[in-house]
VMD Tcl script that draws the C-alpha trace (Angstrom):
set ca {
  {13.70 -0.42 -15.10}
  {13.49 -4.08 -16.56}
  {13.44 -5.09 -13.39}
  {10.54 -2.99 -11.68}
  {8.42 -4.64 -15.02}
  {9.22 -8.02 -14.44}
  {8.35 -7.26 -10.37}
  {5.03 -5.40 -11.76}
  {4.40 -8.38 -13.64}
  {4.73 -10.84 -10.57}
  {2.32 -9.49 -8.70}
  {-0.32 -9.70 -11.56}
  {-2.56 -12.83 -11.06}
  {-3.36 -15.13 -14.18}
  {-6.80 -13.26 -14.98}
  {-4.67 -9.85 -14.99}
  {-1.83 -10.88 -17.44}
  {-4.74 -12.38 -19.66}
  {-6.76 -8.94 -19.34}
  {-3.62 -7.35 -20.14}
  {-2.61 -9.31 -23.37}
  {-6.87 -8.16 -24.07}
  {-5.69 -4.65 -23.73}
  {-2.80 -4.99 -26.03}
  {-4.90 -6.45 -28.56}
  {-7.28 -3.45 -28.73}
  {-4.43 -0.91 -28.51}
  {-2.66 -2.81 -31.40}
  {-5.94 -1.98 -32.97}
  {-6.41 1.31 -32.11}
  {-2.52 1.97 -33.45}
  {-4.32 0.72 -36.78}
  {-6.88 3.43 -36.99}
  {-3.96 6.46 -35.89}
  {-1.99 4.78 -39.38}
  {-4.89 5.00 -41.46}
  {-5.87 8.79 -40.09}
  {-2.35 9.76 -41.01}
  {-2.32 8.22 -44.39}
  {-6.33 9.64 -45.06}
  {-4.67 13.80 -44.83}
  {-2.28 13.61 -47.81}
  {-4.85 11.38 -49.64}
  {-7.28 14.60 -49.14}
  {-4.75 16.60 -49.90}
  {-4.39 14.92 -52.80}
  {-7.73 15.03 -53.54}
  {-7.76 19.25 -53.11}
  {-4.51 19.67 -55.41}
  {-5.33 17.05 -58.19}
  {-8.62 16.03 -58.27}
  {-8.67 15.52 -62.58}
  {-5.62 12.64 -61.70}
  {-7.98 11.05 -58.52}
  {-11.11 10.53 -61.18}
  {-8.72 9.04 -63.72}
  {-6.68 6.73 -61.85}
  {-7.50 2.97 -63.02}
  {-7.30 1.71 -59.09}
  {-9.97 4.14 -58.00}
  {-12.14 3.99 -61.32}
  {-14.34 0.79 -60.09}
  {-15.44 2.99 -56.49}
  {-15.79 6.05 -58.19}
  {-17.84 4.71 -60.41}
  {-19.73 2.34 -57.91}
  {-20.51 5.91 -55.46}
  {-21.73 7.47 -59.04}
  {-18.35 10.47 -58.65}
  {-18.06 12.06 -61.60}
  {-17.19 15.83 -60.98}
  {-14.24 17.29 -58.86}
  {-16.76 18.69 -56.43}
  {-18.45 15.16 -55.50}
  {-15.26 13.88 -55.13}
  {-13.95 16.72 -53.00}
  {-17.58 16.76 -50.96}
  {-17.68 12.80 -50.96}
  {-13.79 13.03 -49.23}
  {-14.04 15.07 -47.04}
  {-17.17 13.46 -45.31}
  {-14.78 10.15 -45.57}
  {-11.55 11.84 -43.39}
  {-14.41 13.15 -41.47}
  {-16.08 9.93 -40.53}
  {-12.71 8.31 -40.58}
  {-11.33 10.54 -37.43}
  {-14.80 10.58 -35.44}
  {-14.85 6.28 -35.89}
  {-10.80 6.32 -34.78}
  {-10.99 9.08 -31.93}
  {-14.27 7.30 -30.18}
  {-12.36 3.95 -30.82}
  {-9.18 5.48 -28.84}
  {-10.85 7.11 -25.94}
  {-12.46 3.55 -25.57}
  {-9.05 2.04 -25.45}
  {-8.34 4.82 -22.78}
  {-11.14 3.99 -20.51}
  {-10.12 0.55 -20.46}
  {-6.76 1.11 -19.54}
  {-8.00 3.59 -16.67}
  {-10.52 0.93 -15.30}
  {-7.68 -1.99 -15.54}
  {-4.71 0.27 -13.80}
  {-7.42 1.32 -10.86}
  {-8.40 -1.96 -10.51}
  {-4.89 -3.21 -10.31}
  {-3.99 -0.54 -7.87}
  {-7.13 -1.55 -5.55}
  {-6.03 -5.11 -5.99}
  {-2.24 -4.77 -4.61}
  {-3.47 -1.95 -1.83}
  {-5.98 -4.72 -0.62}
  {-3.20 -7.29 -0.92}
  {-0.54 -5.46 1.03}
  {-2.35 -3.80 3.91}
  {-3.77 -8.25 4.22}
  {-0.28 -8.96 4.77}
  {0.71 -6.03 6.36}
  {-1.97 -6.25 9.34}
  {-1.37 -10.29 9.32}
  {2.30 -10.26 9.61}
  {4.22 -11.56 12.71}
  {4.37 -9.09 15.30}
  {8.38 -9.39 15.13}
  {7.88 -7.51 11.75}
  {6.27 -4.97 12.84}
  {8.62 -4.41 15.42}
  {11.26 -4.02 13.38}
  {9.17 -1.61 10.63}
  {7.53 2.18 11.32}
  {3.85 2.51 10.91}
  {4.32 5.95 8.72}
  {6.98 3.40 6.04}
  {3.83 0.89 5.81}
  {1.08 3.99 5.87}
  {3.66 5.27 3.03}
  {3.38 1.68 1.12}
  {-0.11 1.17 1.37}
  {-1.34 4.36 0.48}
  {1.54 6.44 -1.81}
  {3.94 3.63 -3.15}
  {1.33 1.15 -4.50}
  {-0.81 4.43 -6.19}
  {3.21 5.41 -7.61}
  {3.77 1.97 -8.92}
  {0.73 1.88 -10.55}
  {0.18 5.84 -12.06}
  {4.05 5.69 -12.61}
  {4.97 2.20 -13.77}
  {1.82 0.46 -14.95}
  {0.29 3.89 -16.84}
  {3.29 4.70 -19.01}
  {3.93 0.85 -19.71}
  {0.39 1.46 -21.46}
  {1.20 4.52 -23.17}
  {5.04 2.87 -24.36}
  {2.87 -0.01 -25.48}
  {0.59 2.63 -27.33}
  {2.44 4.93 -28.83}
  {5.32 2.61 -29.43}
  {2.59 0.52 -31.94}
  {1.51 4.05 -33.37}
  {5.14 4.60 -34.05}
  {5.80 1.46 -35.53}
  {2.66 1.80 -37.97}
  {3.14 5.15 -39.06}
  {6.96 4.37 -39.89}
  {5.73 1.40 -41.94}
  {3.51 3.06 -43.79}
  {6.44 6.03 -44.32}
  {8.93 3.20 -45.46}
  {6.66 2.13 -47.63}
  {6.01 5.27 -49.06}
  {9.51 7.09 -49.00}
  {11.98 4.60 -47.66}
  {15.22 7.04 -48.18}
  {13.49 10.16 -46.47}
  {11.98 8.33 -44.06}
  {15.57 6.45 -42.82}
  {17.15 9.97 -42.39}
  {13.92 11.30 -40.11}
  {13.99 8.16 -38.00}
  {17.53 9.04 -37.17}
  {17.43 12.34 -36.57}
  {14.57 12.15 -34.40}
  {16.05 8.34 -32.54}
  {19.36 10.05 -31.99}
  {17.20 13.27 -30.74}
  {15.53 11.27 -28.15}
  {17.85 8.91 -27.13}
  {20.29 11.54 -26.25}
  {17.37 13.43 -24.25}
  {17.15 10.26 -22.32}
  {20.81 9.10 -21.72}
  {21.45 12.70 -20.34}
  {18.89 12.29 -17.54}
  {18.69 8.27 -16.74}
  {20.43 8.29 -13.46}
  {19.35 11.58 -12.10}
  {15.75 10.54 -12.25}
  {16.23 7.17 -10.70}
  {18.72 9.10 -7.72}
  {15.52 11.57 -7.21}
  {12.83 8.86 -7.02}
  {14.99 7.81 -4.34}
  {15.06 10.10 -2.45}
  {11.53 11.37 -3.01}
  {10.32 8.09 -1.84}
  {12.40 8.53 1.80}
  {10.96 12.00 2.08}
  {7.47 10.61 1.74}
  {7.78 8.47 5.06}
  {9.71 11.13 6.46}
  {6.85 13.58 6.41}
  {3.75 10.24 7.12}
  {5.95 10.28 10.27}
  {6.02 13.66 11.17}
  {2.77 14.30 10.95}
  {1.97 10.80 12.99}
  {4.26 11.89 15.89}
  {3.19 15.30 16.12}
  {-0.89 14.61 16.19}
  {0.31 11.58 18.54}
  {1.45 13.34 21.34}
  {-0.85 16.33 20.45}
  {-1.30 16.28 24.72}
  {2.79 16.80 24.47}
  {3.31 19.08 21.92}
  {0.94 21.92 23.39}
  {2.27 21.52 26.78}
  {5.54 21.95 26.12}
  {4.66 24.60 23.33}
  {7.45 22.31 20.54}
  {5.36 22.15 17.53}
  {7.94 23.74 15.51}
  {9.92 20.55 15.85}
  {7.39 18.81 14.06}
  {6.86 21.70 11.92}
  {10.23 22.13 10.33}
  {11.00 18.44 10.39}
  {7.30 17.98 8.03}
  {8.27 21.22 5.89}
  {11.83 20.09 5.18}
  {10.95 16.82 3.77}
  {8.00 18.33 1.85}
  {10.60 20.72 0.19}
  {12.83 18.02 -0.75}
  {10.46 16.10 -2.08}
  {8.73 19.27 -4.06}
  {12.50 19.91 -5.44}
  {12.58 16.22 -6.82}
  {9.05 16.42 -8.20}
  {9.76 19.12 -9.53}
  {13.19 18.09 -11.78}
  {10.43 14.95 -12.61}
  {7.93 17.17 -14.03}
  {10.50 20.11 -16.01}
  {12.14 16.92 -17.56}
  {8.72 15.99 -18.49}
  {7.72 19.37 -19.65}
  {10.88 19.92 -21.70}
  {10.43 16.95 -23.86}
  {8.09 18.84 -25.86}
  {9.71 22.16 -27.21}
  {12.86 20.43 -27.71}
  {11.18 17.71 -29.90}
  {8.85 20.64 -31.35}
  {12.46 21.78 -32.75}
  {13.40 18.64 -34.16}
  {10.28 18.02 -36.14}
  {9.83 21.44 -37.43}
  {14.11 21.24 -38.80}
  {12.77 17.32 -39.68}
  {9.87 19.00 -42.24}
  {12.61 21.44 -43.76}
  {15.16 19.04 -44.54}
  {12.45 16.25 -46.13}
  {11.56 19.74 -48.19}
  {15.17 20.28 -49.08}
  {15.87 16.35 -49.72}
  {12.59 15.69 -52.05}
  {14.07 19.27 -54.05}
  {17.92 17.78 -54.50}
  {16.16 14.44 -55.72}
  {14.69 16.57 -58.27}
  {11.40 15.54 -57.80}
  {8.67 18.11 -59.40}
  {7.15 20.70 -57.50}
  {3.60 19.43 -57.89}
  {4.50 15.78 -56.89}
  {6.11 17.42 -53.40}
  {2.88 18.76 -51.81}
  {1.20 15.55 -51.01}
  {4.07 13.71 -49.89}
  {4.82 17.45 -47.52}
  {1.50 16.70 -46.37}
  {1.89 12.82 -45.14}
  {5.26 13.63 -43.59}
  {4.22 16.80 -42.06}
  {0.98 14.75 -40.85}
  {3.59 11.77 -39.60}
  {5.93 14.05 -37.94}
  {3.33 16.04 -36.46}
  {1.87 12.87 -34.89}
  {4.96 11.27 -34.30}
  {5.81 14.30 -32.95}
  {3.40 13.54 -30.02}
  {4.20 9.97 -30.19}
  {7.55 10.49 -29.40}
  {6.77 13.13 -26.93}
  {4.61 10.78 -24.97}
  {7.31 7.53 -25.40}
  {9.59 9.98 -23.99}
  {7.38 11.49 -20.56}
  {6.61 7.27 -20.13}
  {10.28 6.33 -20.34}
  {11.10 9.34 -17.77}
  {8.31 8.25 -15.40}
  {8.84 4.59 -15.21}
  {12.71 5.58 -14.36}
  {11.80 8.39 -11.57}
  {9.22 6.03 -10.33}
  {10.11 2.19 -10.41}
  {11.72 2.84 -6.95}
  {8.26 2.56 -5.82}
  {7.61 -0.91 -6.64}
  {10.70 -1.90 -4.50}
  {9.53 -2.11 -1.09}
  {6.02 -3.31 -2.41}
  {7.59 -5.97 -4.01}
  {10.04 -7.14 -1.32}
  {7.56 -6.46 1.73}
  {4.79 -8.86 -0.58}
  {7.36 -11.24 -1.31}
  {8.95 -11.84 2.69}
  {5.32 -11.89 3.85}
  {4.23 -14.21 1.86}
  {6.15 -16.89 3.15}
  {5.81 -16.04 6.81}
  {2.14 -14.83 7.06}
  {-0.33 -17.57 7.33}
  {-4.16 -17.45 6.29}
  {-6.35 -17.52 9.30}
  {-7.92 -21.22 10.21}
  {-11.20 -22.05 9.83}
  {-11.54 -24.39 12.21}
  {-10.28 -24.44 15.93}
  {-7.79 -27.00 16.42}
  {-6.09 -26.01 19.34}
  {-8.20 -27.80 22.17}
  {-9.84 -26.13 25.38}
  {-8.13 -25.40 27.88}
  {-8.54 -28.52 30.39}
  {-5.30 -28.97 32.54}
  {-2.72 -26.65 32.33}
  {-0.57 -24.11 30.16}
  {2.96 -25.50 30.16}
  {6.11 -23.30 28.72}
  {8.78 -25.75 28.40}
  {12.68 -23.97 28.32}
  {11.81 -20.90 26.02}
  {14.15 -18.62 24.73}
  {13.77 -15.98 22.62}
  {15.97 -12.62 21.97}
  {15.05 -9.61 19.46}
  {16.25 -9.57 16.40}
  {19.64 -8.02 15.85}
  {20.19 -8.57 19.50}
  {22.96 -10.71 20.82}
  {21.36 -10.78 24.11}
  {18.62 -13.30 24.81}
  {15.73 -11.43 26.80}
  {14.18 -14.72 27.84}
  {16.61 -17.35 29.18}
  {15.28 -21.26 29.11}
  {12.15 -20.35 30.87}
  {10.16 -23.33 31.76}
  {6.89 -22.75 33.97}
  {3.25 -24.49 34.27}
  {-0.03 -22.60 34.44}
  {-2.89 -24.99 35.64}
  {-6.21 -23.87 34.71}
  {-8.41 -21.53 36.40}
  {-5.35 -20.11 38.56}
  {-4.17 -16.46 38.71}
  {-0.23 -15.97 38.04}
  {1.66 -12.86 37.74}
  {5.12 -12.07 37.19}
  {6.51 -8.87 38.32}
  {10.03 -7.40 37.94}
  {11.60 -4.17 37.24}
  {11.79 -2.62 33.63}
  {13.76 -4.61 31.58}
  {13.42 -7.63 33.15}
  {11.88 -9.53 30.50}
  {8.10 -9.73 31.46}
  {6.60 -8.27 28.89}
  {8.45 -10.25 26.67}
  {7.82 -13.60 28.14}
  {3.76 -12.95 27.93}
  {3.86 -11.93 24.13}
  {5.58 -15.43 23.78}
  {2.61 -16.93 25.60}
  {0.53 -14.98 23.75}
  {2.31 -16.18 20.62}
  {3.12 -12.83 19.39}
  {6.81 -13.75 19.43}
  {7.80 -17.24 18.87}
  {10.83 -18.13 20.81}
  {13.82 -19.47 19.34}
  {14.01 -22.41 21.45}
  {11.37 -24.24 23.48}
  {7.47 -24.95 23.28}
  {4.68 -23.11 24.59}
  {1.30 -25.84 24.81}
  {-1.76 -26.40 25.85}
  {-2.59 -29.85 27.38}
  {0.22 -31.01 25.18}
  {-0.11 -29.18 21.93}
  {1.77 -26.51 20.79}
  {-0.04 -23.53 20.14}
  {2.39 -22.30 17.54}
  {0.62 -25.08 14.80}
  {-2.50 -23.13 15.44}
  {-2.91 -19.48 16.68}
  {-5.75 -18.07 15.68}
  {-7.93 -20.65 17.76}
  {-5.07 -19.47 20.73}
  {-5.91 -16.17 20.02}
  {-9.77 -17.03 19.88}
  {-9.42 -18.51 23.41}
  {-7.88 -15.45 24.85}
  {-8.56 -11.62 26.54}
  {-5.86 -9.29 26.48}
  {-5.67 -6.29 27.79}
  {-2.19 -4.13 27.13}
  {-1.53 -1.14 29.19}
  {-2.41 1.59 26.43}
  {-5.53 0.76 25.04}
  {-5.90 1.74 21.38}
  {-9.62 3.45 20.81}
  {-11.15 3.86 17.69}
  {-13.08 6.96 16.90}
  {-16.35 5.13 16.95}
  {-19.18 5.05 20.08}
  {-18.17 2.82 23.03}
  {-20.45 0.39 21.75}
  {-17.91 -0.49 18.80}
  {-15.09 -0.19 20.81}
  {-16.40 -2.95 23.13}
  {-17.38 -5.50 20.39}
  {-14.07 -4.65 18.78}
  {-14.02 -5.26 15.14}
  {-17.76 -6.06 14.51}
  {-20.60 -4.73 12.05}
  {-23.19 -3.77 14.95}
  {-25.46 -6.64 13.32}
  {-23.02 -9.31 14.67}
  {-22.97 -7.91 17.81}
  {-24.07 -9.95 20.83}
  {-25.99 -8.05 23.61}
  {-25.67 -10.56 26.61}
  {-21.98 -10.38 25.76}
  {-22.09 -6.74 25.80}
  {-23.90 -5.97 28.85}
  {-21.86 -8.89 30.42}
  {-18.07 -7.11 29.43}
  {-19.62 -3.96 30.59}
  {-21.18 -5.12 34.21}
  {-17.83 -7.01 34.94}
  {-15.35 -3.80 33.77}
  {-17.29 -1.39 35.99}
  {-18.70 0.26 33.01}
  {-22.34 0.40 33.86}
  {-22.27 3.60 36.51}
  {-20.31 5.23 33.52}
  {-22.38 4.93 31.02}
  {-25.44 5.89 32.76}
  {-24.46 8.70 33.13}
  {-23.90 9.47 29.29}
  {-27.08 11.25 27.61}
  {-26.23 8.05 24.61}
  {-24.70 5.78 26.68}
  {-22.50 3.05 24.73}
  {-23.86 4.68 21.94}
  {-21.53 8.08 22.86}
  {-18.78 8.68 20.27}
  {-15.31 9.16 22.20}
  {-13.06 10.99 19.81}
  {-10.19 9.56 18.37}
  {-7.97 7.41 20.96}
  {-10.55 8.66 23.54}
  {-9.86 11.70 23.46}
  {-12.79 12.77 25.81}
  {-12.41 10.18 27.78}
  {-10.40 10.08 31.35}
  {-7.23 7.37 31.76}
  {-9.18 5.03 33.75}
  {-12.64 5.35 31.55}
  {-10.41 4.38 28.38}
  {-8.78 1.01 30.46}
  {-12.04 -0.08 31.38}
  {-13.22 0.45 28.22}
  {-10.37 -2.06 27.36}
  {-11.00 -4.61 30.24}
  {-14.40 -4.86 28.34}
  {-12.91 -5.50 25.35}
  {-10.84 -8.10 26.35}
  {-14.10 -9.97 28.36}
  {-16.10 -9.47 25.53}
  {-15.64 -13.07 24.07}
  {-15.98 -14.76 27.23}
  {-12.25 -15.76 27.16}
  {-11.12 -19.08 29.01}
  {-7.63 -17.05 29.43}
  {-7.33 -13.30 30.42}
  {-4.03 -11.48 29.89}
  {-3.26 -8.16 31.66}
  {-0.28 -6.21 30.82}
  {-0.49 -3.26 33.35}
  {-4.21 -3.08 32.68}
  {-5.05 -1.09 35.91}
  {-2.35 1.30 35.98}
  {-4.71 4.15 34.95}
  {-7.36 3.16 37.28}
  {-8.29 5.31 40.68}
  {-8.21 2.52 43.85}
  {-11.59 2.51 44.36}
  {-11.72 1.46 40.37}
  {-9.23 -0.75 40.42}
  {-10.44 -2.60 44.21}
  {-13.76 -2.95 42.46}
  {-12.02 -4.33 39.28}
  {-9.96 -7.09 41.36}
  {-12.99 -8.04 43.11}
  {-14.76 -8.40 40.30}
  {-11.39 -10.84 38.69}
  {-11.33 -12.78 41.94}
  {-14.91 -13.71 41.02}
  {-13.97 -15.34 37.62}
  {-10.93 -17.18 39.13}
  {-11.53 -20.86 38.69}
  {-13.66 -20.62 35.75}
  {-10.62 -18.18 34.06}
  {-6.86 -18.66 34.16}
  {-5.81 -14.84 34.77}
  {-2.22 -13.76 33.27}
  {-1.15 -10.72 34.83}
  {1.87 -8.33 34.79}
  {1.26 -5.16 37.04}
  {4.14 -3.04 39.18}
  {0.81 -1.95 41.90}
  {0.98 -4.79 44.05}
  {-2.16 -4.30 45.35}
  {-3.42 -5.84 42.50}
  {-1.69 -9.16 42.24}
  {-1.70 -9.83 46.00}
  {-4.32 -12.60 45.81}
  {-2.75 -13.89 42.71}
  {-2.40 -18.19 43.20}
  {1.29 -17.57 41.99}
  {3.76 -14.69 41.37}
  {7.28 -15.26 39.23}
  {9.95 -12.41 40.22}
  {12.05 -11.92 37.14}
  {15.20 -10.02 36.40}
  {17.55 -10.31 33.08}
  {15.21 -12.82 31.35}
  {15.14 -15.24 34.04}
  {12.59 -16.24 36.45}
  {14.32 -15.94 39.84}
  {11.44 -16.62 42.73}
  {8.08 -17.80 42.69}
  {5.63 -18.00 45.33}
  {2.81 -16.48 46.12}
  {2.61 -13.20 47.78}
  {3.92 -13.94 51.55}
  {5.96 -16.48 49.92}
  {7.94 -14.07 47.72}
  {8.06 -11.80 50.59}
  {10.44 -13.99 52.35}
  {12.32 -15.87 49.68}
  {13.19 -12.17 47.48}
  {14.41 -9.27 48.59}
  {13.84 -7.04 45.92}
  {10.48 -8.17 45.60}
  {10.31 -6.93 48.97}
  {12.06 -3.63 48.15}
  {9.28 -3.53 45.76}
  {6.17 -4.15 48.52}
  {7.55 -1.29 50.37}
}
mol new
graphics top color blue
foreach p $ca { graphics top sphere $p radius 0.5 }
foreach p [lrange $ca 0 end-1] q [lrange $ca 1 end] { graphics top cylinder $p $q radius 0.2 }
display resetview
């Protein structure tokens, strides 16, 4: 648990830790004001039972006398209005404290959801490779709101109540030392054996709650997914049981959380009230006088009775920050690791325009926790404005090789550059330089419009380059045909859209920017021939003033490529271009046929 703080802490900026060390300061005071409220009822007490002693006591004779008391009614009338005034001044006070520490835990949890799902949707694409979407949806969304509500919350009510506790015990030592030894005990030794008893069985169900969380983020991801899938085949049961099973595991260990919670109470409700009876018992064998018992009944019965809730609370906060401190752990390791490896975005471009060529010099690069390399000392030159393709069967390491070029992947050994300089010491003005199009084109459930300028407010949004993208991706027939045209909303992934609509949708995408290098991972597999004859024309027409990528199994589209590259197993084994590779490979020609 020490170590989920000192994580929590970490991840607080200067300005936090300093508006936290604020917040302690007005909690200290507000701890204060709960002393002096449970001191104030056995002085009114007091007050009720011997008011002839209150008017004659020498300490109180220069007030009394100063507020013109002279009667046992004024002073009775004049008290009460003070314990009065004195809990309406300390109860505004704390529900101040308590909207300050609800404004500086939300902010806290806005500032590391913000700050994760940066880093998240920066990182490498190797890490995401390696980590689910439904364990980062989980992060983002669930773990940082647990860390916070579970870790950061309770800290503040420890802090709280722990000060409260402190005050209220000083003010009982200073009172009745002896008595006030034997409650601490008995209620310490109460709660620290209420604690001991469930330590490791909270932090074992956090655990586990926490898996169950992605477990069910992922269900429900994969089920709405392949909606198309799940209705044909009539299997949403799978999806079903596998969502209901983790829910009920992760009920069962919210549950134990919140009956542990819940239990705190009666069982300290039983201390305190056997607490009151023995202070009783203790003032009578100390042979104390009857009439000198009531008040001091009253400030310990007042004490326990807040300490009662005190202790209750220090108690909920303790079993909280146990069950959920696993929460902070991937936050905290996943903040950490991309910190180091994700890089802020450049301002300026760097990485020149593209005047000669695209050279990949001997690159290799395997997966990680793969032994085998899946691109083996590759070494190839692009010039500019040609069309290259490389084509292969599955597996044979194309894919791979363009995310490298892409810089998606960075290989392990070699350089990929442009007229000389490495693109790796500058991506984002590669990536600003380049059109991709993948084979399954993510949509947004937004109007085509948004979909084309991908990732712009619609006032940054250039028209020429709109209409452009659209003209050249044989959108305009499309959308004149839609009552909105791009301003149609398609549903989420495209939904109402056909396979080829959604590519060219895509292919806009991609040619939005006017890139000087377009990349096309099997970008006309959903298109109808007519489309996708239309489509290469329309390619062939920007060759020379683009340098087209391409990886496609339909031949038909990279036959008037400049240059093809046949691999297989991470290597390139023929180039050429069409006829060429005809004759020199004969499972490219397998392939033709």
């Amino acid at each position: 648990m020490l170590t989920a703080l000192k994580r929590l802490a970490s991840l607080f900026s200067r300005k936090n830790k300093i508006g936290f060390f604020v917040l302690l300061c007005f909690m200290f005071l507000g701890a204060l004001l709960e002393t002096i409220g449970v001191g104030a009822i056995p002085a009114f007490v007091s007050v009720i039972a011997f008011p002839e002693q209150i008017l004659k006591y020498p300490l109180l004779k220069p007030l009394l006398k100063y507020l013109d008391l002279t009667t046992s009614k004024e002073l009775l009338i004049y008290s009460g209005i003070a314990l009065l005034i004195i809990f309406i001044i300390k109860n505004i006070y704390i529900s101040f404290v308590y909207y300050l520490q609800a404004r500086f835990t939300k902010n806290r949890q806005i500032d590391i959801s913000h700050r994760l799902f940066s880093l998240y949707i920066n990182a490498p694409y190797s890490f995401h490779l390696k980590h689910d979407s439904s364990e980062l949806l989980r992060n983002v969304n669930l773990e940082t709101q647990r860390a916070i509500t579970g870790i950061l919350v309770p800290l503040q009510t420890l802090i709280m109540q722990g000060l409260v506790l402190i005050s209220i015990s000083i003010l009982l030592l200073v009172t009745e030392p002896v008595i006030t030894l034997f409650a601490g005990i008995l209620l310490g030794s109460a709660s620290g054996f209420f604690l001991k008893s469930l330590n490791a069985q909270l932090r074992k169900l956090g655990l586990e709650a926490q898996k169950e969380r992605q477990v069910s983020i992922q269900a429900i991801n994969q089920g709405f997914g392949a909606i198309k899938e799940v209705l044909i085949f009539g299997n949403s049961s799978y999806f079903i049981n596998k969502f209901l099973i983790s829910i009920r595991r992760m009920a069962s260990a919210d549950a134990f959380w919140k009956v542990t919670n819940n239990l705190s109470q009666p069982f300290l409700e039983s201390v305190i009230v056997f607490g009151i009876l023995a202070v009783a018992f203790l003032l009578l064998l100390m042979g104390r006088p009857i009439e000198s018992i009531a008040p001091t009944l009253a400030l310990f019965g007042a004490a326990l009775v807040r300490l009662k809730s005190c202790i209750n609370m220090i108690v909920q906060s303790f079993t909280n920050l146990r069950y959920n401190s696993i929460s902070l752990d991937p936050i905290w390791n996943d903040i950490n690791k991309l910190n180091k490896s994700v890089s802020s975005p450049s301002p300026l471009a760097t990485t020149p325009s593209l005047q000669n060529s695209i050279e990949i010099d001997t690159i290799q690069y395997s997966y990680p926790e793969s032994d085998k390399p899946a691109i083996k000392d590759i070494s190839l030159s692009i010039p500019k404005g040609t069309s290259v393709a490389f084509v292969g069967a599955t597996g044979s390491g194309k894919t791979t090789l363009v995310d490298v070029l892409l810089g998606l992947l960075k290989p392990k050994k070699g350089t990929v550059s442009i007229d000389g300089y490495n693109i790796f010491e500058d991506l984002s003005s590669w990536h600003t330089r380049i059109g991709y199009i993948p084979q399954y084109i993510y949509l947004l459930n937004d109007t085509i419009k948004n979909n084309i300028a991908f990732g712009l407010e619609n006032l940054d949004i250039d028209k020429e380059k709109l209409i452009t993208a659209i003209k050249t991706a044989q959108l305009d027939e499309f959308l004149s045909s839609l009552p909105k045209g791009m301003e149609t909303v398609i549903g989420e992934r495209g939904i109402r859209l056909s396979g080829g609509q959604r590519q060219r949708i895509g292919i806009a995408r991609a040619l939005y920017n006017n890139p000087e290098v377009l990349v096309m991972d099997e970008a006309t597999s959903a298109l109808d021939n007519t489309t996708e004859d239309l489509l290469v024309h329309a390619l062939e027409k920007l060759k020379g003033a683009r340098t087209i990528i391409m990886i496609s199994h339909r031949l038909r589209t990279i036959r008037k490529c400049d240059k093809l590259y046949f691999m297989r197993d991470g290597s390139i084994e023929a180039s050429g271009n069409y006829e060429e590779l005809l004759l020199k490979c004969e499972e490219f020609r397998k392939m033709a046929k």
